[in-house]
N, C-alpha and C positions, 0 to 999 in steps of 0.2 A: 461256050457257056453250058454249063450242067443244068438240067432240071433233075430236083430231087423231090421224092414223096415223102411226105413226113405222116406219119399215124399216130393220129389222136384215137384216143381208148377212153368211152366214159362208158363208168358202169349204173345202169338204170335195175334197178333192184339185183336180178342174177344175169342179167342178160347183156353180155357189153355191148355196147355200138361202138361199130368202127368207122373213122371218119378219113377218106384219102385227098390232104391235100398236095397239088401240085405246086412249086415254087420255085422261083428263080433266086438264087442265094449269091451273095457273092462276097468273100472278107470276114473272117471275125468270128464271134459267137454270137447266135441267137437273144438278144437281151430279151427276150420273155423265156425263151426254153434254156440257156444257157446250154445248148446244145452245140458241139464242132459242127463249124458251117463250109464252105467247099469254095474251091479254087480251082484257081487255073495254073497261076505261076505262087513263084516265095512271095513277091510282090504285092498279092492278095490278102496275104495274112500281116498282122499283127508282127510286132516285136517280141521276141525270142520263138516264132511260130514259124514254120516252113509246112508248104505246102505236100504233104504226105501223097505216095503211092495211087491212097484210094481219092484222091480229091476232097481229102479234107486239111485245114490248119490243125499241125499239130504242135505239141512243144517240142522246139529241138535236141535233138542228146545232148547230155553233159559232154565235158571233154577234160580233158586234165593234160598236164604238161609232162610230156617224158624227157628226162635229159640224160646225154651219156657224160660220163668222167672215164676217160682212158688214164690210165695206170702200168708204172713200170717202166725200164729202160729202154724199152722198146720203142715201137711206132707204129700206127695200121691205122684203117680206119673203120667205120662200123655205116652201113644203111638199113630201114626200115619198113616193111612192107606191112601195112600199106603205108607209101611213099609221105614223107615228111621230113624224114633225120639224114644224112649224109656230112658224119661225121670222120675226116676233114672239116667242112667250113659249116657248116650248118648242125650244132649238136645239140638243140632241143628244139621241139616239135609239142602241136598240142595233136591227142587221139581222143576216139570215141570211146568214152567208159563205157566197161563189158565185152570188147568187142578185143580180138586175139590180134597180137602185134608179134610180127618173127623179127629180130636182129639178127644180122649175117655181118658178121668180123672178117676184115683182110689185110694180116699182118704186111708191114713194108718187106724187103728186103732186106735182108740181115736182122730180122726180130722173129720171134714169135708170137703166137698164139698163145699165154699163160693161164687163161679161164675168167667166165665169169662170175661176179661179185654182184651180191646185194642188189633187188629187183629182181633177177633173172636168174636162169643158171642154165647150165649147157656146158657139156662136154667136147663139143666140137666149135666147129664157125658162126653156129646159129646156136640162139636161142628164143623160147617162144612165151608168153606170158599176157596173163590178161588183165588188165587194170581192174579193180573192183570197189574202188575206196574214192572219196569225191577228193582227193589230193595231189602233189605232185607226185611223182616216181623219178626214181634217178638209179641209173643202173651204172656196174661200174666193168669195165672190162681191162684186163690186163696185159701187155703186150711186155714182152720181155728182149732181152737180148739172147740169140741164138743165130751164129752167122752159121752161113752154109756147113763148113768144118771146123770146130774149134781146133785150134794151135791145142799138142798136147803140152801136161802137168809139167812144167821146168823144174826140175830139181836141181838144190842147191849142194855143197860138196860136203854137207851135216846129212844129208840124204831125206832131207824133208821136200817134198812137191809143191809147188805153188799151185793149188786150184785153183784160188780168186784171191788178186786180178792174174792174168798172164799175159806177158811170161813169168811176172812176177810184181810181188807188191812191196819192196824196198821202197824206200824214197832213192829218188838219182838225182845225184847235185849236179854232172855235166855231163857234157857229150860231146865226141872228136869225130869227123866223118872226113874219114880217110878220101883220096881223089877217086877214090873205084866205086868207093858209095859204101866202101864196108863202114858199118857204124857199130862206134866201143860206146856205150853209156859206165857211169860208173855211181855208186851211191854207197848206203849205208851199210856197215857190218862185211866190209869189202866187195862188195856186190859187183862183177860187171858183167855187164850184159854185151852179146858180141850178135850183132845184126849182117849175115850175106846173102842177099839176094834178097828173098821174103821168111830166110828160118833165121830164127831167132836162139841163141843158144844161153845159157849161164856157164861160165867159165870159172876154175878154182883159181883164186887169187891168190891163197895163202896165207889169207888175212882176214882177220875179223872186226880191225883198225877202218872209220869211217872215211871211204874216201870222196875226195870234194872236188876236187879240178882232174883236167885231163885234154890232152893236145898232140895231134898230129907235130912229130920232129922226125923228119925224115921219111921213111917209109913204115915206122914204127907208132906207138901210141906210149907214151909219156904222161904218167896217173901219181897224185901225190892224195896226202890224207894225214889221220889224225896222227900223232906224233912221230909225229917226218918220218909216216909211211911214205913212202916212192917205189913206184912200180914199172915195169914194160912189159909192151905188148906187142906181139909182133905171129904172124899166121894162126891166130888161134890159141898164141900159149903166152902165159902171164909168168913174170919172172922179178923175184924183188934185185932192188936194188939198195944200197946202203948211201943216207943222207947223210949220216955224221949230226944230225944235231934232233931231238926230241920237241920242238915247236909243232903246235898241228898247222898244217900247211894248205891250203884254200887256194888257189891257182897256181895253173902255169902255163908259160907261152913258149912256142919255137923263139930261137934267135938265129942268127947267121952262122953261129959257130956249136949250137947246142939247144940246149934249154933254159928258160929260170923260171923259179918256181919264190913264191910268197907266201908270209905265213904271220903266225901270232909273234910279238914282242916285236915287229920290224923286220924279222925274219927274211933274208935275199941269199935264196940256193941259184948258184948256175951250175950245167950240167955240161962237160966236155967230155964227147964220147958215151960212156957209161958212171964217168967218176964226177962229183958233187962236191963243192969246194963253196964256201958263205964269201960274201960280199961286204964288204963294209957298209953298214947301214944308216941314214941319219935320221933315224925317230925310233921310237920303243910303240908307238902304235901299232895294231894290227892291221899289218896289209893284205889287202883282200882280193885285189883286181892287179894282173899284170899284163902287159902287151907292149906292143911297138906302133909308133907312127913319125913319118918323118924323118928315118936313121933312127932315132931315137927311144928305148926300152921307156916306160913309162909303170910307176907301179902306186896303185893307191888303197887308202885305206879309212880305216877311224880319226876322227877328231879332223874331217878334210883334212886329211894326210896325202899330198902329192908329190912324188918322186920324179925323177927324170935324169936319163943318163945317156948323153952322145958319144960316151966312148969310154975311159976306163972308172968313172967315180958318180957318183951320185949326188945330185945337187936337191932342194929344196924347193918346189914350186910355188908360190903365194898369189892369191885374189881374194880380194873383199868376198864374194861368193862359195868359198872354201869351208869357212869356218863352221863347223860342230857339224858336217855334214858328215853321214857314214858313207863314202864312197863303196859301191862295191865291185864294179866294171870298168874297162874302157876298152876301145876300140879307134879305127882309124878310118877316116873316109874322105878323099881327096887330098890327102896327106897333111890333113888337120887331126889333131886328138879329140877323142867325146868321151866322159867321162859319166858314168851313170851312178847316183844313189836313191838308199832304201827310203829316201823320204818322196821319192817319185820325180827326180827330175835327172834332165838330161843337160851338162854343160857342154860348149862348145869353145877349143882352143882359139882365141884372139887376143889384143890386147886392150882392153881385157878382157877376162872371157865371158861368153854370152850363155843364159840361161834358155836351149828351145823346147825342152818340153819338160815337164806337162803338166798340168794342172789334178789329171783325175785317179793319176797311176799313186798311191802311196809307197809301193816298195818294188824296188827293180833289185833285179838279182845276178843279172849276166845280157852279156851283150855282146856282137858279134859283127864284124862285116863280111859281107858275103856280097856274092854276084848279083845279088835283089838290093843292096844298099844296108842298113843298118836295120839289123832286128834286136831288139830288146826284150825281156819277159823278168814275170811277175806275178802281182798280183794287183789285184783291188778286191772287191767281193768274194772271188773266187781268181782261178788264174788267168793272166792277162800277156797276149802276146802285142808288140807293136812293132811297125815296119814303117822306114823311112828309104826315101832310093836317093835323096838329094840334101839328107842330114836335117834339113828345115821343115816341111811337112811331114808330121806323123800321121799313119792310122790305127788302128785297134782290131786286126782282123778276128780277135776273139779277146772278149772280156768277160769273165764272170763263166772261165772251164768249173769241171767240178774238181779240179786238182789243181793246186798252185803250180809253176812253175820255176824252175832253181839254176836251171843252164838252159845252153845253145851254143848251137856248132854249125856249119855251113862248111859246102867245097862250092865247086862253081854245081848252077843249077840245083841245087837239093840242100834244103836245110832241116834240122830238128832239133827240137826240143822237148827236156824233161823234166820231171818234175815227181812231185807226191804219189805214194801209193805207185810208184814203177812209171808213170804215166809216160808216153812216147807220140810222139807229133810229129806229123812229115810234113813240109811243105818244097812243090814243085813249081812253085806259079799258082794261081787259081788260090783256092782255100785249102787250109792247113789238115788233116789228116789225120785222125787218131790211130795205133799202130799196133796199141793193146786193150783187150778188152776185158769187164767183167766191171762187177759191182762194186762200188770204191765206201759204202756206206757202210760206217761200225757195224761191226757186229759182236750181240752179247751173249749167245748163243748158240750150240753145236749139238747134235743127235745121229748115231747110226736110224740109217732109214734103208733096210734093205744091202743091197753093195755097196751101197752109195752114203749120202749124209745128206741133210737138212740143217739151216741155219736160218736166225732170223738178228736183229738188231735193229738199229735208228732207222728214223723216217720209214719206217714202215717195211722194209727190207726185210725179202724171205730168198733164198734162196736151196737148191737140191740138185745132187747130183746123179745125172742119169749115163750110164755107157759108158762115163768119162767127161761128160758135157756138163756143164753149170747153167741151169736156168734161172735167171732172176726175172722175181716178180717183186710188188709193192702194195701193199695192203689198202685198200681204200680209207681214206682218214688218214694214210698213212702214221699210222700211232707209232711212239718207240718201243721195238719191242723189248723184252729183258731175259726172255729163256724160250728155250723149246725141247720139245719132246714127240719122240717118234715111237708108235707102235709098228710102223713096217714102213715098206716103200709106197703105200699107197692109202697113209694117215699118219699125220702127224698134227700136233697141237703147239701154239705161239702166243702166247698171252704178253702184255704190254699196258702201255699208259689208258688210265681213261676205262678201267676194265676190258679193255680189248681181250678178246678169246676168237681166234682165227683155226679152224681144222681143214688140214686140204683132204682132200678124199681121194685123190688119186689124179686127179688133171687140174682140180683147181683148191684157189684157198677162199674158206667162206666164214664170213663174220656168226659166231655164236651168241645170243642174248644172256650175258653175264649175269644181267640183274644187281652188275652195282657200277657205280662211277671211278672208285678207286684205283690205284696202279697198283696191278697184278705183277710179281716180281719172278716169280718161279712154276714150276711146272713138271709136272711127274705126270707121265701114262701107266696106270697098274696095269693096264690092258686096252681089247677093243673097245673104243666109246665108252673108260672109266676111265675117268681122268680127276686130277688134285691142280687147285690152283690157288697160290696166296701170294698176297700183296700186304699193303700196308694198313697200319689200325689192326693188326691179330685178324684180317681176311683169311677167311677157308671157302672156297665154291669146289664144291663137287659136278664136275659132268658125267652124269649117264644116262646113255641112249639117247644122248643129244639135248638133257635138259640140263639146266644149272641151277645149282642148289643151294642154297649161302649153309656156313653152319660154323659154331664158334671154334675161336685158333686158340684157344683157353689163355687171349695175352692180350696186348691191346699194342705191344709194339708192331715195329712195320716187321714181317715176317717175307724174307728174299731169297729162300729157296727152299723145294720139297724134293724129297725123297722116300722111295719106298723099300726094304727089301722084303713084304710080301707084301698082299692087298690088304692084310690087317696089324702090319707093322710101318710106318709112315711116319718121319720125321720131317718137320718145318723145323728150318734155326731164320734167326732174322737180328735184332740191332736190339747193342747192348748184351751181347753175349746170350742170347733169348734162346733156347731149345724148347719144343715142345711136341707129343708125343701121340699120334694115335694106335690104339690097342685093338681097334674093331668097333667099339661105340662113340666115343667122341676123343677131341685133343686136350692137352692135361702137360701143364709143366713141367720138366724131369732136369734129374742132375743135369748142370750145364759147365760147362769146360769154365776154367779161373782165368776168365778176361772179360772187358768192357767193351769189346771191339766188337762190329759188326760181325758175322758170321755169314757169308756171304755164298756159300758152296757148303752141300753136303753131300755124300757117296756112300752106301755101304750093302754088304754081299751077305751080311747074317745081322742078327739084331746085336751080335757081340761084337762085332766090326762096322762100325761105323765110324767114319772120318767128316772133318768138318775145317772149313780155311777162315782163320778169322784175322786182317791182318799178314804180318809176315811168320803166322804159327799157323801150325795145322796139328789138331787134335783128333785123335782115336780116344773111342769107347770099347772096352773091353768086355762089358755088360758090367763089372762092378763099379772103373773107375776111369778118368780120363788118363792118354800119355797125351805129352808135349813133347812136338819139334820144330824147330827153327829153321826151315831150308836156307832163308835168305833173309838180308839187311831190309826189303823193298816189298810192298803188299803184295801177298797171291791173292790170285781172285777165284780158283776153281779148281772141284779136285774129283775126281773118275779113278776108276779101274775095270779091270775084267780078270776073273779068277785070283791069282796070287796077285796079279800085275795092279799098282798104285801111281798114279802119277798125279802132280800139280803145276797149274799155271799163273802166269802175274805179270806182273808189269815188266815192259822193256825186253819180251819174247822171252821170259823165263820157261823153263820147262825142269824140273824135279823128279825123279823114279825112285820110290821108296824100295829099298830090298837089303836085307836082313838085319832092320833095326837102326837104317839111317838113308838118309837121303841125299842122291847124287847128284848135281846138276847138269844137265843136258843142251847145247849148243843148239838150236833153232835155228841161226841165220837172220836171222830179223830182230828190230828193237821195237818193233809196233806190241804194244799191249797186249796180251792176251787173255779172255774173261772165261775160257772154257774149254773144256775139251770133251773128247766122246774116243772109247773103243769100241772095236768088234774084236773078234778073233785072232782077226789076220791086219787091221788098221789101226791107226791115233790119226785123229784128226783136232786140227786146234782152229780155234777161231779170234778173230781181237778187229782193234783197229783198221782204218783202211778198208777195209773187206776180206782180209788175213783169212783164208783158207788153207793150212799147211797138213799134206796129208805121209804118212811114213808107213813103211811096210812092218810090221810087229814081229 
């Protein structure tokens, strides 16, 4: 127990008297002096009172809540000192306001480190920061994808690279896995991808014809597509073959003596040797799924369309269960038939036949037996694999990929399957394997940054390229983005939904205070830390030196892209044919090209060349007056150059090179969208769909 002296002071004319008494205190405040009275333990004091250092009750510090939000493809986790957060499992914590808190980030394996976001910032692992405000805090840290070595850029036989995703971002409808383990995928715009060992190659097909099925016959691979393309494959080299009939063609299966292959109108190829001779058929439906079980070829389609042949002719299968089903699979398991359709169920050959799964799968795509029993894939929300070993219990080792899936192929021990955006899946036993990596989320925009490029799009997706490596990150909020712009490899600008303004500095990307709510649609850097940025309602924000400025778009329409070609020449075009103009003091209507249509891309290298995409037209200014041209039937979305050189993009991987007065179309390899492109000197990079990163030597 404490004894404390307390000094009373009365003053008697000039002369105080000091009075010393001694007291034993204990608990609380003085209710005559309202003075802090002294303790022993917290115990002593009052409610919101701890017993202080010097042995008095005092009030305790505030405290506020810190939480993390991890961001990005990645994985890691984050702790705090002083000890609280342990994020993993534990990711908000209350601290003491005013008092300094370090976070320390430790990316997983096979991720990055991409920066911190909002609350915090740091360059490195740690970051340090001190609460000052009586509120929550919520810091966000980004963890990206970055495996030890990425797989290099696969180029396709148009000579364009896959950066993201790789090896590549086709869609792949099937997949054949030879007994050695070699694996052929095959998809859109002739695509096939050829898997030995762990290197991954693209092979020149000779087609740009969509192919959809694909099967081990022989020692060979055996690939059909759209209008009865048919193809082989055999040590690495693709070689067509001639079908005799122009149906597009959707499977094929070994037989005993060759191949058959299925198609649109009913369509029944069989293959002897290398020659292709049709089938008598009995329906005009499209058959989608062909296989064997039993002795028996088995081939199915639309409208429950079921075929079946023991030997030279093809009979008509019926069950109550059949009818308006889209078949699109079957397979055999215990020398029973299973047939699978896109409405999510799986039948079972008896008589009659049984309906065993499933209830949660809406569309199944391919199906297969293998050494593990029956795998099936999909989707539901997103893509969905399922695995049975005894045809009656299913499970779902993965529902809700971020890529649907379209095939499957099995040898003994080792299966995979493909799907959207290139996507590739192994499984060995255990859990199923992803085989290619990178970011599969749209993107609406592309920028030279340095050697490399910068790209952002949906959900909040940025990504940039360093050495050859693609790092992705995810914006906190993750807002959609719609354009970007780079003034070097160590700043770049991303503006999006919601007034989002994102600048990376050089290790990380950080949210800028917009000062409006609006979707920002486009984005021009005049320089370092000057930047233009308009959205919708005739928006103009200006950043400089990191502040944002609002200032009139002289229009009130939604305004979806800026461009400059100096800092006092700057054109915004946007919707409803909208151009408008700044001169060095503010924006102002100007002649606008003779259409209605959005204006969605602008480019130009003097104020008398400026180009603009509205539509399937793309207009030049000449400084007196517009021309008009028509590259294509189908919308462009985006239009760039460097020096003389003019290019545009658009839907379904279009690509366009303006030169001398007309414009040529350009073969990409891909039918994913594209909203943009960017040069340098020596580069074109496009971006779209998927996460469509295509980069080509200029």
């Amino acid at each position: 127990m404490r004894t404390l002296l307390h000094k009373l002071v009365f003053s008697v004319g000039m002369s105080p008297t000091v009075l010393l008494l001694g007291s034993m205190l204990m608990g609380g405040c003085g209710t005559q002096t309202n003075q802090a009275v002294g303790c022993n333990t917290d115990a002593d004091c009052g409610s919101g009172l701890y017993c202080g250092m010097t042995g008095q009750c005092i009030p305790k510090p505030k405290s506020i809540a810190v939480t993390i939000t991890k961001l990005g493809d990645g994985a890691g986790s984050v702790k705090s000192s002083p000890v609280g957060i342990d994020c993993g499992t534990t990711c908000t914590a209350s601290f003491e306001l005013g008092k300094a808190i370090t976070l320390t980030a430790s990316a997983e394996s096979g991720s990055t480190l991409s920066g911190w976001s909002i609350g915090c910032t740091g360059t490195g692992a740690t970051c340090t920061f001190t609460p000052t405000l009586d509120e929550p805090v919520q810091v966000a840290i980004n963890f990206g994808i970055q495996p030890p070595s990425q797989p290099p850029a696969l180029c396709n036989e148009q000579s364009f690279c896959w950066e993201n995703p790789r090896p590549q971002g086709n869609v792949l409808s099937d997949v054949a896995v030879l007994p050695s383990g070699e694996v052929w995928a095959v998809g859109a715009v002739g695509t096939v991808v050829r898997r030995v060992g762990t290197t991954f190659g693209l092979l020149r097909s000779g087609t740009t014809q969509n192919l959809q099925g694909a099967a081990v016959v022989g020692s060979d691979v055996v690939m059909v597509g759209t209008s009865g393309t048919v193809l082989r494959g055999a040590s690495g080299v693709v070689s067509g073959e001639t079908s005799g009939v122009l149906q597009d063609l959707y499977d094929v299966a070994p037989t005993s003596t060759g191949a058959i292959a299925v198609g649109a109108g009913g369509r029944i190829l069989r293959r002897s040797g290398v020659a292709w001779s049709s089938d008598t058929s009995l329906t005009t439906q499209t058959l989608r799924g062909v296989g064997s079980s039993g002795g028996e070829l088995w081939a199915v389609g639309d409208a429950g369309t079921v075929l079946a042949n023991a030997g030279s002719s093809w009979r008509v299968v019926s069950d109550p269960l059949f009818p308006t089903k889209t078949f699109s699979a079957m397979a055999s398991l215990s020398g029973s038939a299973y047939i699978a359709a896109q409405q999510g169920e799986i039948l079972r050959q008896a008589s009659p036949w049984s309906r065993i799964c499933c209830g949660n799968l809406p569309d199944i795509r391919s199906m297969v037996s293998s050494s593990f029993g029956l795998i099936a894939v999909g989707s539901t929300v997103g893509g969905a694999i399922l695995q049975s070993s005894d045809g009656t219990n299913w499970s779902t080792p993965i529902n809700g990929a971020q890529t649907l899936f379209y095939g499957v192929g099995a040898t003994t021990g080792e299966a995979w399957a493909v799907g959207e955006s290139g996507a590739m899946y192994r499984y060995t036993g255990g859990a199923w394997s992803p085989q290619t990596i990178g970011s599969v989320r749209s993107l609406r925009g592309i920028s030279v940054a340095g050697q490399g490029f910068v790209a952002a799009g949906l959900s909040g997706a940025l990504l940039r390229s360093v050495s050859g490596s693609v790092f992705s990150a995810t914006a906190s909020g993750a807002p959609d983005f719609a354009a970007v712009s780079a003034v070097s490899a160590t700043e770049s600008w991303a503006v999006g939904d919601g007034g989002a303004i994102y600048r990376f500095d050089g290790s990380s990307w950080n949210k800028v205070n917009s000062g409006t709510g609006v979707a920002l649609r486009g984005v021009w850097a005049a320089g370092s830390d000057d930047v233009w940025a308009v959205g919708d309602a005739g928006t103009v924000i200006r950043i400089k030196n990191g502040s944002a400025a609002a200032m009139s778009g002289g229009t009130t329409q939604n305004l979806l892209a800026v461009w400059g070609t100096s800092a006092s020449d700057i054109w915004a075009v946007g919707a409803a044919g909208t151009v408008v103009r700044y001169s060095g003091t503010a924006f102002a209507p100007v002649t606008a090209p003779a259409t209605t249509k959005a204006i969605t891309s602008v480019w130009g290298n003097l104020s008398s060349n400026v180009w603009m995409v509205a539509g399937p037209d793309v207009f030049v200014w000449n400084g007196n007056n517009y021309q008009k041209y028509t590259p294509s039937g189908t919308d462009l979305y985006g239009v760039a150059g460097f020096g003389s050189a003019l290019y545009v993009v658009g839907s379904k991987g279009q690509l366009h090179s303006y030169s001398g007065g007309s414009f040529t179309p350009i073969e990409t390899g891909t039918r994913n969208n594209l909203y943009s492109i960017a040069l340098s000197s020596s580069t074109m990079y496009l971006a779209g769909d998927g996460g469509t990163v295509l980069s080509k030597a200029r």
